[in-house]
PASEBA-1860 file (N, C-alpha, C; in nm, 3 decimals):
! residues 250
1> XXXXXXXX> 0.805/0.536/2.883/0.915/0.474/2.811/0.946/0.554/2.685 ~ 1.051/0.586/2.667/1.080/0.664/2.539/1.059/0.558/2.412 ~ 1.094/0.676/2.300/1.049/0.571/2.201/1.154/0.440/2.145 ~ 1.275/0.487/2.163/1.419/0.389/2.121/1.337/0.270/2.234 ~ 1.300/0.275/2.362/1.281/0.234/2.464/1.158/0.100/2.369 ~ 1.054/0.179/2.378/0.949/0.083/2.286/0.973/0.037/2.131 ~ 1.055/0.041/2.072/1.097/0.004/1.961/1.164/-0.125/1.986 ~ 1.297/-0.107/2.102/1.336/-0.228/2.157/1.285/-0.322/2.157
9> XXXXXXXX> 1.170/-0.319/2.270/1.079/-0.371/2.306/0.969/-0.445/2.235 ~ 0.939/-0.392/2.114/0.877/-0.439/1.993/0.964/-0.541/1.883 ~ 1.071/-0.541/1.859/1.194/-0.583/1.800/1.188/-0.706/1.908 ~ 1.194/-0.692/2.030/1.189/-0.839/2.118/1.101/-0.904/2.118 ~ 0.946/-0.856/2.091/0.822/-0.936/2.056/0.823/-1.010/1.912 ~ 0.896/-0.917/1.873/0.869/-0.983/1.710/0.985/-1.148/1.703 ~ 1.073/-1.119/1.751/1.192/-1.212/1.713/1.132/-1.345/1.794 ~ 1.063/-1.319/1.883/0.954/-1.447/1.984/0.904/-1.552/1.849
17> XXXXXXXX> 0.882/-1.433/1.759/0.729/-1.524/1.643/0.803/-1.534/1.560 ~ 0.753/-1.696/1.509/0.832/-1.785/1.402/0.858/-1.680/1.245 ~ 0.968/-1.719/1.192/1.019/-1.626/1.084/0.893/-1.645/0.933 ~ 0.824/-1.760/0.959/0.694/-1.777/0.848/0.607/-1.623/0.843 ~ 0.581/-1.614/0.978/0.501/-1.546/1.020/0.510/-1.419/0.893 ~ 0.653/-1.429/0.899/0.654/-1.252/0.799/0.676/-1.292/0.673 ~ 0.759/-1.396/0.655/0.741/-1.439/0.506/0.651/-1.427/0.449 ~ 0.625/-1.390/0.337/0.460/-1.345/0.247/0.533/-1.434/0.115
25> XXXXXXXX> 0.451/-1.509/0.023/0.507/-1.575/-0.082/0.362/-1.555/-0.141 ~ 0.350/-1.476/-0.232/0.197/-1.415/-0.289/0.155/-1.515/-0.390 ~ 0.239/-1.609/-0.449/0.189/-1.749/-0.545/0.155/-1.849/-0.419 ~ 0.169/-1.833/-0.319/0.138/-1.971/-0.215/0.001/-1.974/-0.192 ~ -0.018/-2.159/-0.248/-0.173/-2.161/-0.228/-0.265/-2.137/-0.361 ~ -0.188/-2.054/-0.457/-0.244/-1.999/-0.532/-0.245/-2.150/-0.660 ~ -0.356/-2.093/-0.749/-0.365/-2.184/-0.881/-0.332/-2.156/-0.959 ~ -0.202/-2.222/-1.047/-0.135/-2.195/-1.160/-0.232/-2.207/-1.274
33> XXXXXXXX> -0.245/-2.140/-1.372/-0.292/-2.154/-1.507/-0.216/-2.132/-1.588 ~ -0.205/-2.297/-1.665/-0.062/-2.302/-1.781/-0.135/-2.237/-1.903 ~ -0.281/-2.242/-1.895/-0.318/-2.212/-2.085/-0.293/-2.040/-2.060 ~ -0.286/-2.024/-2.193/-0.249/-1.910/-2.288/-0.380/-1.790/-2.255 ~ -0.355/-1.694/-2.268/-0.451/-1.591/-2.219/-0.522/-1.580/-2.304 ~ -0.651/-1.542/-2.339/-0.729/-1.496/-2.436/-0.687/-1.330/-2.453 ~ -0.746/-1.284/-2.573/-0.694/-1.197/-2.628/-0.747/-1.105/-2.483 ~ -0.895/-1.101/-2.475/-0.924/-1.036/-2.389/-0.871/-0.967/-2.267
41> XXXXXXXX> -0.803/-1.077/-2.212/-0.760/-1.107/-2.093/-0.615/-1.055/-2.118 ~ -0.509/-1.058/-2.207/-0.436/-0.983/-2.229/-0.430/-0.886/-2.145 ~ -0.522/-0.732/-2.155/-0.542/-0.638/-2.082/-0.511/-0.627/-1.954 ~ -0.501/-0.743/-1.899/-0.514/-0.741/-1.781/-0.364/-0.843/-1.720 ~ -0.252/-0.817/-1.831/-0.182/-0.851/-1.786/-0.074/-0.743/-1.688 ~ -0.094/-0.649/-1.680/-0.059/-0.547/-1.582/-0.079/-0.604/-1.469 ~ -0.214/-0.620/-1.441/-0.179/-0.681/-1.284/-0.124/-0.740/-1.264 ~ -0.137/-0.856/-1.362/-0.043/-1.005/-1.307/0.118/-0.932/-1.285
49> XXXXXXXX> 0.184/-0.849/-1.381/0.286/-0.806/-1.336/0.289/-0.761/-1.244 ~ 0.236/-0.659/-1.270/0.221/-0.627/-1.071/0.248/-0.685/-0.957 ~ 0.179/-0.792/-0.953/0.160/-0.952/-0.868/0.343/-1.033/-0.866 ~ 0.345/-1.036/-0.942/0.472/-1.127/-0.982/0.588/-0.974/-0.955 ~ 0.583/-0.885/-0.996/0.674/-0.800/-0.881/0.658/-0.769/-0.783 ~ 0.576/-0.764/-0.743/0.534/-0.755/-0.583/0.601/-0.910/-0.503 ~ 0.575/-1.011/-0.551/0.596/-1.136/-0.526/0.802/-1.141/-0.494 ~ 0.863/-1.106/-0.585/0.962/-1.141/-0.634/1.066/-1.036/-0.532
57> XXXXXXXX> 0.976/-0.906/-0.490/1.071/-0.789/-0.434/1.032/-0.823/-0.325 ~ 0.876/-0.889/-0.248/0.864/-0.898/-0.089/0.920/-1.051/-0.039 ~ 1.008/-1.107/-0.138/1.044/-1.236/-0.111/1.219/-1.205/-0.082 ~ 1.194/-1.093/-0.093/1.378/-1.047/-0.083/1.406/-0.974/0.040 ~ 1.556/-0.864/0.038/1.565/-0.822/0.112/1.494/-0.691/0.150 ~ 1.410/-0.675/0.298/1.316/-0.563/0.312/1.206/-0.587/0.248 ~ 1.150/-0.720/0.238/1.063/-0.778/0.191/0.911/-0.776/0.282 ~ 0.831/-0.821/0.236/0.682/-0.861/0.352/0.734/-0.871/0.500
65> XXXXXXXX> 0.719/-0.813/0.584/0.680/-0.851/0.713/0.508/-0.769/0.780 ~ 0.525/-0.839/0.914/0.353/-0.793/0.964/0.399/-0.691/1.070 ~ 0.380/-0.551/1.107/0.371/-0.466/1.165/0.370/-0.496/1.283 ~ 0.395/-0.399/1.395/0.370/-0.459/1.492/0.411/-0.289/1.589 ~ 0.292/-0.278/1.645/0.240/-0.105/1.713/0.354/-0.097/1.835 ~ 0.368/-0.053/1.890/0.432/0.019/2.013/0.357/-0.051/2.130 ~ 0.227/-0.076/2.116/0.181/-0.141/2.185/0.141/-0.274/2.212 ~ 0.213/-0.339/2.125/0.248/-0.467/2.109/0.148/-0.565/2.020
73> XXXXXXXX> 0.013/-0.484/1.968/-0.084/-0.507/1.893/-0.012/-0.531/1.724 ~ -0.024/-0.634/1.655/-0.034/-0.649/1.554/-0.110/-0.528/1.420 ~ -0.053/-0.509/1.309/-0.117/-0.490/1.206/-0.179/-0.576/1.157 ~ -0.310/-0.586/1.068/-0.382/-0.737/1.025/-0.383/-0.706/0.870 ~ -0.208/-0.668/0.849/-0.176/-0.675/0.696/-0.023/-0.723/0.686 ~ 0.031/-0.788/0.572/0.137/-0.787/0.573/0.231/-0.635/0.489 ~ 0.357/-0.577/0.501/0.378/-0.470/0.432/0.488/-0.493/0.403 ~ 0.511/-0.394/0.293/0.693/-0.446/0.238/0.682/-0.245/0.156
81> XXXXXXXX> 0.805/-0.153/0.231/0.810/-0.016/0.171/0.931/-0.041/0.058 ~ 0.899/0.027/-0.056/0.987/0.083/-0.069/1.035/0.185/-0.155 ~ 1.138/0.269/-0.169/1.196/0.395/-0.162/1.257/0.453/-0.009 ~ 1.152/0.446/0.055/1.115/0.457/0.195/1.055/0.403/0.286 ~ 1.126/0.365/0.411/1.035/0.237/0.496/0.937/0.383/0.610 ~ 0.803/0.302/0.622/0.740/0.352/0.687/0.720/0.308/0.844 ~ 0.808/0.330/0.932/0.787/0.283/1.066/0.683/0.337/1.150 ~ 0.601/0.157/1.199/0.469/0.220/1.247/0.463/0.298/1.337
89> XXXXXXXX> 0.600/0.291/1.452/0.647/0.297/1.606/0.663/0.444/1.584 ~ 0.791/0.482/1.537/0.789/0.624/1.543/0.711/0.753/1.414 ~ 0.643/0.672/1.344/0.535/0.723/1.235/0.563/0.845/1.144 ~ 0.742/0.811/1.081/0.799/0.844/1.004/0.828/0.769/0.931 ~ 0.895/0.794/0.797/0.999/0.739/0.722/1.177/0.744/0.747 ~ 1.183/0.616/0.681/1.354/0.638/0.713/1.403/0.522/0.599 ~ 1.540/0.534/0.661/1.597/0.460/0.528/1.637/0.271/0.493 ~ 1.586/0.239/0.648/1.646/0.138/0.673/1.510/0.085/0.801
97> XXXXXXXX> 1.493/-0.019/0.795/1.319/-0.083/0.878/1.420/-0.078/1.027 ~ 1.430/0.022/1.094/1.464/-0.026/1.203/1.328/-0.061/1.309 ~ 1.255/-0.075/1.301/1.135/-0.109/1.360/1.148/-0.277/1.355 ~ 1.233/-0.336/1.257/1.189/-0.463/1.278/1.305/-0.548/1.276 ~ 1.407/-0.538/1.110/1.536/-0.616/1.123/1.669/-0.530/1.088 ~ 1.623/-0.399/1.025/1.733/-0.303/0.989/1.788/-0.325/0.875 ~ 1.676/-0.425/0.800/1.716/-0.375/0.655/1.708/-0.252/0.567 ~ 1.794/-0.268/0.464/1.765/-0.173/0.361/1.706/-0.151/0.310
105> XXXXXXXX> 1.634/-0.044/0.263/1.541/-0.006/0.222/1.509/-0.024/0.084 ~ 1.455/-0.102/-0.058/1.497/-0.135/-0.168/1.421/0.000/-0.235 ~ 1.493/0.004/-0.384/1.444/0.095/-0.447/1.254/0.050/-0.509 ~ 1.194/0.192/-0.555/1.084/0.145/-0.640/1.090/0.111/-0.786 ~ 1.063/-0.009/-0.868/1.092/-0.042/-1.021/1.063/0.058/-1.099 ~ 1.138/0.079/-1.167/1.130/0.204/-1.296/1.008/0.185/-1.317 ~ 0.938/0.045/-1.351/0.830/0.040/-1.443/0.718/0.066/-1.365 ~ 0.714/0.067/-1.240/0.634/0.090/-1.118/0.605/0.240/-1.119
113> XXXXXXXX> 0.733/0.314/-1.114/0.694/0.457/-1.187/0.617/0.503/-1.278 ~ 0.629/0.463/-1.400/0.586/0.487/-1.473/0.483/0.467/-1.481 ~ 0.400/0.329/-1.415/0.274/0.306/-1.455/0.205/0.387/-1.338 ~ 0.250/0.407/-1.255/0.212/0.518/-1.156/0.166/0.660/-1.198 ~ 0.266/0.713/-1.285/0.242/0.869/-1.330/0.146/0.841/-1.443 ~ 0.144/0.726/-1.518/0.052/0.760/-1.619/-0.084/0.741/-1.586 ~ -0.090/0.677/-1.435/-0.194/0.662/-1.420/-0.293/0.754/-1.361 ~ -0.139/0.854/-1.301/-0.179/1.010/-1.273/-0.254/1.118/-1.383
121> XXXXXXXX> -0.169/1.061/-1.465/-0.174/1.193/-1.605/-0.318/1.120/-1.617 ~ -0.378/1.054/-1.640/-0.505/0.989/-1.685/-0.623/1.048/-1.579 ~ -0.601/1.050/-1.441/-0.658/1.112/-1.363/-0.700/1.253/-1.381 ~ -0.550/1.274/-1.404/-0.565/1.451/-1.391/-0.658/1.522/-1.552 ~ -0.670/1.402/-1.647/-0.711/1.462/-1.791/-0.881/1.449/-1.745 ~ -0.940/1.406/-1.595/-1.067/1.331/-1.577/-1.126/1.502/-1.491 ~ -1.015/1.507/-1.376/-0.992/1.613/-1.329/-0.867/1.703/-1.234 ~ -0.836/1.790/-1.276/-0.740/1.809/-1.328/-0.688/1.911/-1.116
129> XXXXXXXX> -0.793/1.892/-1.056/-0.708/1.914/-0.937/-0.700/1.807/-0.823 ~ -0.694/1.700/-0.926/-0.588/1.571/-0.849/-0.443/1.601/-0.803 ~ -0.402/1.733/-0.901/-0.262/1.779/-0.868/-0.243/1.872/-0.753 ~ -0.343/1.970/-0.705/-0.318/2.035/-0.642/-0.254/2.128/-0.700 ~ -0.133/2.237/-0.617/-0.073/2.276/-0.668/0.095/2.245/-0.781 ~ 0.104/2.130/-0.750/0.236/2.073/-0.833/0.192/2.096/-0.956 ~ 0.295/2.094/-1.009/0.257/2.063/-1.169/0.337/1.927/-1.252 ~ 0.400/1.839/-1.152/0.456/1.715/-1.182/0.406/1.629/-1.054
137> XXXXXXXX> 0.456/1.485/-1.052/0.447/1.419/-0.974/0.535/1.306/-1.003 ~ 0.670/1.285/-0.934/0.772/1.157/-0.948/0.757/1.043/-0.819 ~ 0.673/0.971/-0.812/0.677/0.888/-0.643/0.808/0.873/-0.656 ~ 0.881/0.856/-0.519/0.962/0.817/-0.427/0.932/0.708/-0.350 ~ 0.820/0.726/-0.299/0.754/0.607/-0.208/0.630/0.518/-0.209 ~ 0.661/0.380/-0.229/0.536/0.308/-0.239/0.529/0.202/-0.119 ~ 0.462/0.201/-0.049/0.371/0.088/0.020/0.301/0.005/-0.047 ~ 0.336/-0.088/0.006/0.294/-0.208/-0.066/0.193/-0.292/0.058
145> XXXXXXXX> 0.073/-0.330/0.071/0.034/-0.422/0.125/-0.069/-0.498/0.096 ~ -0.033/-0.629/0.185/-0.143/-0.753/0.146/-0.222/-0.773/0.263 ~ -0.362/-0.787/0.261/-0.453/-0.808/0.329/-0.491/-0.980/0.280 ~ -0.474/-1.066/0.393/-0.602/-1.172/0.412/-0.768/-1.110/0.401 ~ -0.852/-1.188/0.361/-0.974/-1.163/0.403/-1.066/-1.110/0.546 ~ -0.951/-1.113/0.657/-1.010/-1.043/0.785/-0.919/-0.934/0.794 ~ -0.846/-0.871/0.678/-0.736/-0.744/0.710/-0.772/-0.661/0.694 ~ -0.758/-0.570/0.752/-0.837/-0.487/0.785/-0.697/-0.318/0.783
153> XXXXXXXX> -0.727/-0.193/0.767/-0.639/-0.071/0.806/-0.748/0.047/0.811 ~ -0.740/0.082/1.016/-0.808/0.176/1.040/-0.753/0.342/0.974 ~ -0.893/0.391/1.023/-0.915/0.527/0.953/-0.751/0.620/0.987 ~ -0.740/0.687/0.859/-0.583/0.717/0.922/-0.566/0.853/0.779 ~ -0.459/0.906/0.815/-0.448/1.009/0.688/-0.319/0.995/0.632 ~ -0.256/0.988/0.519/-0.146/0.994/0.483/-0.132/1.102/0.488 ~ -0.060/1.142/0.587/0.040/1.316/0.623/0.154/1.327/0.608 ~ 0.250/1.235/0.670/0.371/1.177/0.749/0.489/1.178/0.604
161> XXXXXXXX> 0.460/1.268/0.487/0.574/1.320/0.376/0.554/1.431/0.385 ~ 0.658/1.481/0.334/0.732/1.648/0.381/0.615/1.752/0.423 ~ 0.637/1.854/0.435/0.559/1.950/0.417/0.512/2.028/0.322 ~ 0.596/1.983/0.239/0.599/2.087/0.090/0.468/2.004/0.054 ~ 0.454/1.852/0.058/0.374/1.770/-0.049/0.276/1.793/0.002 ~ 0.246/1.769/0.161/0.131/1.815/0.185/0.040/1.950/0.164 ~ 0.129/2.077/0.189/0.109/2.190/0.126/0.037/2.205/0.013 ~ 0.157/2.129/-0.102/0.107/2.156/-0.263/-0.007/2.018/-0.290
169> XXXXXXXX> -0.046/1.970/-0.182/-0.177/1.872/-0.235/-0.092/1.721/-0.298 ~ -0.008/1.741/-0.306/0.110/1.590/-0.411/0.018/1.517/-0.377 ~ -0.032/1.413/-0.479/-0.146/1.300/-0.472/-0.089/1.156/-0.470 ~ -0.183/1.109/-0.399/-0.165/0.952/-0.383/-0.209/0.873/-0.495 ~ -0.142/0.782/-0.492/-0.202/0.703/-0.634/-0.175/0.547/-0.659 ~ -0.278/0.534/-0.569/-0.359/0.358/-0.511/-0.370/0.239/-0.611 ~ -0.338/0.133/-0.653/-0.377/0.065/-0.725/-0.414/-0.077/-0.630 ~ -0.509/-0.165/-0.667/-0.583/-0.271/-0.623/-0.593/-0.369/-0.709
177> XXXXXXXX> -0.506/-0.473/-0.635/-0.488/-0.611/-0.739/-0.580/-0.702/-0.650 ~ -0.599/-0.820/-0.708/-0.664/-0.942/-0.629/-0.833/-0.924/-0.611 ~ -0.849/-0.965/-0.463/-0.959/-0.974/-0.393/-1.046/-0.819/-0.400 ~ -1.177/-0.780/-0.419/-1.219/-0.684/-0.395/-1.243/-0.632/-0.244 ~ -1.202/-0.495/-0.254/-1.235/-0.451/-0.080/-1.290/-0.284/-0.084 ~ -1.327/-0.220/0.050/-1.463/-0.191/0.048/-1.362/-0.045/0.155 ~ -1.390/0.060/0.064/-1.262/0.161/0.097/-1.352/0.258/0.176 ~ -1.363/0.321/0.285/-1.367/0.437/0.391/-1.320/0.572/0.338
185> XXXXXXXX> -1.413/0.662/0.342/-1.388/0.782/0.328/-1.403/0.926/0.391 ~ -1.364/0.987/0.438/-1.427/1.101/0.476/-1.326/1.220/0.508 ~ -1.413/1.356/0.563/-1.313/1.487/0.540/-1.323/1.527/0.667 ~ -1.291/1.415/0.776/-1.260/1.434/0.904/-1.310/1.294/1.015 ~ -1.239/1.307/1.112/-1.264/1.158/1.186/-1.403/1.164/1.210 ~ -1.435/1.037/1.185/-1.601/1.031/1.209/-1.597/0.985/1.393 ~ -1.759/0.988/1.441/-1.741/0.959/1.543/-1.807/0.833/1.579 ~ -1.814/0.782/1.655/-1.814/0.567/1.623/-1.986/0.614/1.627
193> XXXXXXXX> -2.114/0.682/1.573/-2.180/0.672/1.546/-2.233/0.695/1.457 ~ -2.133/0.777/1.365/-2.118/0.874/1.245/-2.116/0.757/1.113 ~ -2.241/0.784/1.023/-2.199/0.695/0.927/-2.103/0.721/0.785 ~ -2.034/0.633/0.783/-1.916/0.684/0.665/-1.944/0.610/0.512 ~ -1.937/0.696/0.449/-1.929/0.682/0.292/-1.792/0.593/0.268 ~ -1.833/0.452/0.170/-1.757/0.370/0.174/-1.743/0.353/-0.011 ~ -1.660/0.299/-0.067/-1.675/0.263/-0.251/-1.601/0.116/-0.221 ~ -1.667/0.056/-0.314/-1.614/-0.104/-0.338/-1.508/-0.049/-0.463
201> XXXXXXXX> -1.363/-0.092/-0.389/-1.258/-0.135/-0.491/-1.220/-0.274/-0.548 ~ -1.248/-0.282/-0.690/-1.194/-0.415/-0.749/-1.104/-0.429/-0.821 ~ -1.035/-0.529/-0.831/-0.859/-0.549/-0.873/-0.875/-0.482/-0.975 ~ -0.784/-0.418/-0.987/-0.774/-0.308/-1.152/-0.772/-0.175/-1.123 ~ -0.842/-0.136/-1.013/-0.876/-0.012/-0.989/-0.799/0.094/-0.938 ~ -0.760/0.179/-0.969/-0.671/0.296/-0.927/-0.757/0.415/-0.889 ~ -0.698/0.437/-0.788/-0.757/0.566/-0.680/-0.643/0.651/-0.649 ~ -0.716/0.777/-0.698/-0.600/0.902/-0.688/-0.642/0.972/-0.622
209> XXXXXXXX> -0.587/1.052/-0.488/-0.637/1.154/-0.426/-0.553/1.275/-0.380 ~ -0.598/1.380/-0.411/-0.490/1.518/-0.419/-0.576/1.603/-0.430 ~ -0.450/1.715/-0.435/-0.523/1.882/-0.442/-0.588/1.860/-0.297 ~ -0.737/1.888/-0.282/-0.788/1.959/-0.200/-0.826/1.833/-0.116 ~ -0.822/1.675/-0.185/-0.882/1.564/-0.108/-0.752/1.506/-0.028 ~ -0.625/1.568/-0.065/-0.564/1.469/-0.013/-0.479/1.472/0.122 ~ -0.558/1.537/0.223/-0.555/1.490/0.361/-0.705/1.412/0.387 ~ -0.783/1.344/0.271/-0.865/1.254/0.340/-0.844/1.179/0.418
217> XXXXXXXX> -0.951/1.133/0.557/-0.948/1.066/0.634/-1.027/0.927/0.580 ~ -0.916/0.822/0.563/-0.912/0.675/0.537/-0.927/0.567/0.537 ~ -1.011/0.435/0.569/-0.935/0.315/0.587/-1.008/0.240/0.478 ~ -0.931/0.094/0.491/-0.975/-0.016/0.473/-1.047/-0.132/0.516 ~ -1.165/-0.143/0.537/-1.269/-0.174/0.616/-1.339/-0.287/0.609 ~ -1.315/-0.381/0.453/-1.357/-0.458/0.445/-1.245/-0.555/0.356 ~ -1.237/-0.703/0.323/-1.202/-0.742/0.208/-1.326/-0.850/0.157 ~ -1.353/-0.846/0.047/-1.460/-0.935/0.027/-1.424/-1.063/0.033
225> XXXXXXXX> -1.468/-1.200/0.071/-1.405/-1.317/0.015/-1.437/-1.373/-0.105 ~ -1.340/-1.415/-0.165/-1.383/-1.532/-0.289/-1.434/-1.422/-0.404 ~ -1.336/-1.308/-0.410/-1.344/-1.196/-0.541/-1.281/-1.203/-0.604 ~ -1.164/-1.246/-0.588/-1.011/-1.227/-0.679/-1.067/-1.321/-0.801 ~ -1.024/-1.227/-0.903/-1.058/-1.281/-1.093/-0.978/-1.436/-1.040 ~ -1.039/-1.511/-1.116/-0.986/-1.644/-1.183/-0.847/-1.602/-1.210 ~ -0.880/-1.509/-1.341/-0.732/-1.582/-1.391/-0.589/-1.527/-1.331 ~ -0.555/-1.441/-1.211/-0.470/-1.378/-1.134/-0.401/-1.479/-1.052
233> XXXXXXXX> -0.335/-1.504/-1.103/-0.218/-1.601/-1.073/-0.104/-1.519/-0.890 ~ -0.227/-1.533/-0.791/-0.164/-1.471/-0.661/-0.221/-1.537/-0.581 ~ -0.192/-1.565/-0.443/-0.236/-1.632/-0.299/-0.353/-1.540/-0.322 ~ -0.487/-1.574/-0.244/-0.571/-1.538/-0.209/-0.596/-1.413/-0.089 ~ -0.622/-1.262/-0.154/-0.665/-1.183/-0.077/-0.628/-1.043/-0.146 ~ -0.581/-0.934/-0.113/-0.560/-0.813/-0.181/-0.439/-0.739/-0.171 ~ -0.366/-0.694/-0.287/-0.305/-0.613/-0.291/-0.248/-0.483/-0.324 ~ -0.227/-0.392/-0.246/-0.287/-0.248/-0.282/-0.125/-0.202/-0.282
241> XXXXXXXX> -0.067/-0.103/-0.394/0.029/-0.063/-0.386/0.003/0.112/-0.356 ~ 0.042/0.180/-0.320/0.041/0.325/-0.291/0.151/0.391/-0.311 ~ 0.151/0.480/-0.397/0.261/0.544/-0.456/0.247/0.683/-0.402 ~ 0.350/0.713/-0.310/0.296/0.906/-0.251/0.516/0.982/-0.334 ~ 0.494/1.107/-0.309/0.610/1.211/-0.347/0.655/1.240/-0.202 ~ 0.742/1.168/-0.155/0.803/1.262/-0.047/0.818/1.404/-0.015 ~ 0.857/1.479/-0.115/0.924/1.569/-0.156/0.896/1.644/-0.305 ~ 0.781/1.731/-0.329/0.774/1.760/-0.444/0.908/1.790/-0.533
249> XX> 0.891/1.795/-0.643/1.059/1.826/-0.741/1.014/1.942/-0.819 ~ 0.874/2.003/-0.782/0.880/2.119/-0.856/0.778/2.238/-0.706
END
């Protein structure tokens, strides 16, 4: 079957399952806290923004939906792209989700940028061939997804942006809100007996990988239950935004 052929075909499975299904509402379920933050806790109001834009853009158009393979197998995350939608089926980018309803593709928030690159520049002052060869980094594209506590994303490589980025190393640059989860690593597919080096990520945490790491081989392997801070005002489970450069600009 060609691929227009299985895309169809996937587009007809999906429209079967109730429209909840893809709705993601990241305050649902969740516990409001009216008191006032402690100074402390301040700090940590980044995430909550985070949370509450994430919330506000996957409740719109080109918002949260759940994946769904060529082979009619589910993703066990919900995802919402944008700059660029990432279709699982033909395992490109494009401009518009035709994999699912043919929406538009929404832009990424200025401020999403920004906290992105600085979180680069902070990397690169730790070590400094997070860059590879670029000598800037502007994302274009962020993935956004939410994992329940059984969500799971097998071992995989972010390749699938230009050639130039891959070339010049252009780095990824991960951030982790919510629930803690339990990240996969390695510098080639392991083999199902092969044991893999794993790091516990907890909400706050930003992971940058470039230069020479960044065709690492990937996943997400665990989510812990019952991690997410108290005071994070989100539904229960994790959310990881990923900021990659399509297209280097230098």
């Amino acid at each position: 079957m060609s691929r227009a052929g299985k895309a169809e075909r996937v587009r007809d499975k999906q429209r079967q399952h109730p429209p909840d299904e893809h709705t993601l509402d990241l305050f649902q379920s969740a516990a409001v806290e009216d008191n006032a933050l402690s100074t402390a806790e301040k700090s940590l109001q980044g995430q909550q923004q985070l949370a509450d834009d994430a919330r506000a853009l996957g409740l719109g158009i080109g918002g949260f939906y759940k994946p769904m393979y060529a082979s009619g197998a589910k993703c066990r995350l919900h995802q919402m792209c944008l700059g660029r939608h990432w279709n699982v089926i033909t395992e490109q980018y494009e401009d518009t989700r035709s994999n699912f309803d043919g929406a538009l593709v929404q832009p990424l928030p200025q401020s999403w940028i920004k906290l992105a690159v600085e979180s680069l520049e902070a990397a690169c002052a730790v070590d400094p061939r997070v860059m590879g060869s670029c000598t800037s980094m502007q994302p274009d594209i962020c993935v956004v997804n939410y994992y329940k506590k059984a969500g799971r994303n097998g071992m995989h490589v972010d390749k699938d942006e230009s050639a130039a980025a891959m070339a010049k190393g252009s780095p990824v640059v991960s951030f982790s809100i919510g629930a803690a989860a339990e990240f996969a690593f390695l510098d080639h597919y392991p083999s199902s007996s092969e044991a893999v080096p794993v790091v516990r990520l907890e909400s706050g945490d930003v992971l940058v990988f470039g230069g020479p790491a960044r065709g690492v081989v990937h996943a997400l392997t665990r989510v812990y239950a019952s991690t997410q801070p108290s005071w994070l005002r989100m539904r229960s489970g994790r959310l990881n935004l990923t900021f990659r450069e399509f297209e280097p600009i230098d």
